[in-house]
C-alpha positions in Angstrom: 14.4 -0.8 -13.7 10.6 -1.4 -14.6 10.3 -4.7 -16.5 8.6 -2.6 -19.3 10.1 0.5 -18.4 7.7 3.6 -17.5 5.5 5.4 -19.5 5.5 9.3 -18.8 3.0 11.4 -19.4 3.4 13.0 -22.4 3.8 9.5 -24.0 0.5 8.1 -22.3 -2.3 7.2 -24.6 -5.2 9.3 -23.8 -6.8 6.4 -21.6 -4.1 6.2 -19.6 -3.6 10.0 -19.1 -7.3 10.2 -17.8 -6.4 7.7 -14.9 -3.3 9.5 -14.6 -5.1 13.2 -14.1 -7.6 11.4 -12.0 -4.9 9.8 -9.6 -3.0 13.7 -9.3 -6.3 15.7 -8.5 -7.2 12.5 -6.0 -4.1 13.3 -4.4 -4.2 16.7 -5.1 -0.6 16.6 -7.0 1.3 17.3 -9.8 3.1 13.9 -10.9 2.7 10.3 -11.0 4.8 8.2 -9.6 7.0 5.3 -10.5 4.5 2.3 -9.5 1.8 3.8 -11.8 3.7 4.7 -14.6 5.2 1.0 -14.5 1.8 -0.5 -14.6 0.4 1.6 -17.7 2.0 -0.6 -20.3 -1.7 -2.4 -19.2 -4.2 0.2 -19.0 -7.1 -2.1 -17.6 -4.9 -3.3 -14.8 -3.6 0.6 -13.9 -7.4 1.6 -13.8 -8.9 -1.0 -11.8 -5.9 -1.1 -9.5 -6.2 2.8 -9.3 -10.2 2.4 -8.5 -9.5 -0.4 -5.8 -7.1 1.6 -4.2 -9.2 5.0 -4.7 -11.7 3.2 -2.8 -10.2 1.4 -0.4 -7.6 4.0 0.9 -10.3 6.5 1.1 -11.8 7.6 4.7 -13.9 5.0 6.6 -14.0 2.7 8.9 -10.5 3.2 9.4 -9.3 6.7 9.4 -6.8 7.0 6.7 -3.6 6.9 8.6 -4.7 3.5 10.2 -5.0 2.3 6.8 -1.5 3.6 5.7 -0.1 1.9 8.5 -1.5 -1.5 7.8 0.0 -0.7 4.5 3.7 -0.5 5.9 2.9 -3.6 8.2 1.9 -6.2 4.7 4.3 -4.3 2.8 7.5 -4.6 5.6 6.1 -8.4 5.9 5.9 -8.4 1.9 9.4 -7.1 1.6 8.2 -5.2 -1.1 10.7 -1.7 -0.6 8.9 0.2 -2.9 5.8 0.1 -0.8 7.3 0.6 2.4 9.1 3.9 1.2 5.2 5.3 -0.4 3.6 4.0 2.3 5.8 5.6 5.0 5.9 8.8 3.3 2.2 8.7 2.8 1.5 7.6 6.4 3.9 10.6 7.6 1.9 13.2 5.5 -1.3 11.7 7.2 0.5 12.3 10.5 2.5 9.2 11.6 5.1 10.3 13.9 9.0 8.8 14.4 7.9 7.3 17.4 4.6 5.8 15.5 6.7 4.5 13.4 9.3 3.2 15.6 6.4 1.3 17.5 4.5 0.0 14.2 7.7 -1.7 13.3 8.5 -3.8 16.7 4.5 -4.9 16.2 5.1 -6.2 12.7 8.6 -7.7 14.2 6.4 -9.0 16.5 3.6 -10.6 15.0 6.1 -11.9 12.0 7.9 -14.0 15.4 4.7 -15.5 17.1 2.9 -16.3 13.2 6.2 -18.4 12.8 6.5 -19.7 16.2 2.6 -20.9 16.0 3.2 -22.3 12.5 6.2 -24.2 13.7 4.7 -25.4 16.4 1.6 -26.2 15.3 -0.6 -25.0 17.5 -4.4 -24.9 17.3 -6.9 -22.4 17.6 -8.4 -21.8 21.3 -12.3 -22.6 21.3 -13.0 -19.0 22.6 -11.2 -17.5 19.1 -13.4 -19.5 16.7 -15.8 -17.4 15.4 -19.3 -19.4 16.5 
């Protein structure tokens, strides 16, 4: 349970309902889920986390599967459950297939093993990585 419990809707001040019908016709929706509703008890931190995320998530650089994926990979490496299950369903609305999927998890599992193996072992940078 929500440390402050949710706020629905119909029981959302009207500054936090205008974030609220901004994030459904964003996502072209009709509900709000959990992680929103949680952070509404603050309505500053709901609408500049809902801007930052508007922004960032949207279409550039990186097409906007590649940015759900890297999602999954911080949030798996997080261990933050919530995230993993939005971010995958996202990620598989966007496209991702089973196999994607599959494959993005044995690279997280992968770079999680060779951070800690470099950490442990201490080893330094290669000359040709630093950036000059």
């Amino acid at each position: 349970m929500a440390t402050f419990g949710l706020i629905e809707y119909k029981d959302a001040s009207p500054e936090v309902r205008a974030i609220y019908d901004d994030i459904m016709a964003t996502r072209k929706t009709d509900w709000i889920n959990d992680f929103w509703k949680a952070i509404a008890h603050d309505p500053a931190t709901l609408k500049r986390t809902w801007e930052d995320i508007k922004q960032i998530m949207a279409p550039g650089a990186l097409d906007p599967l590649t940015k759900e994926l890297i999602y999954v990979a911080v949030s798996v490496t997080n261990n933050c459950h919530y995230c993993i299950a939005s971010h995958t369903a996202s990620a598989k609305n966007k496209g991702m297939t089973d196999a994607m999927f599959k494959e993005l998890q044995a690279v997280i599992g992968m770079a999680n093993e060779t951070n800690k193996l470099v950490t442990g072992y201490q080893v330094e940078i290669d000359d040709r990585f630093k950036t000059p």
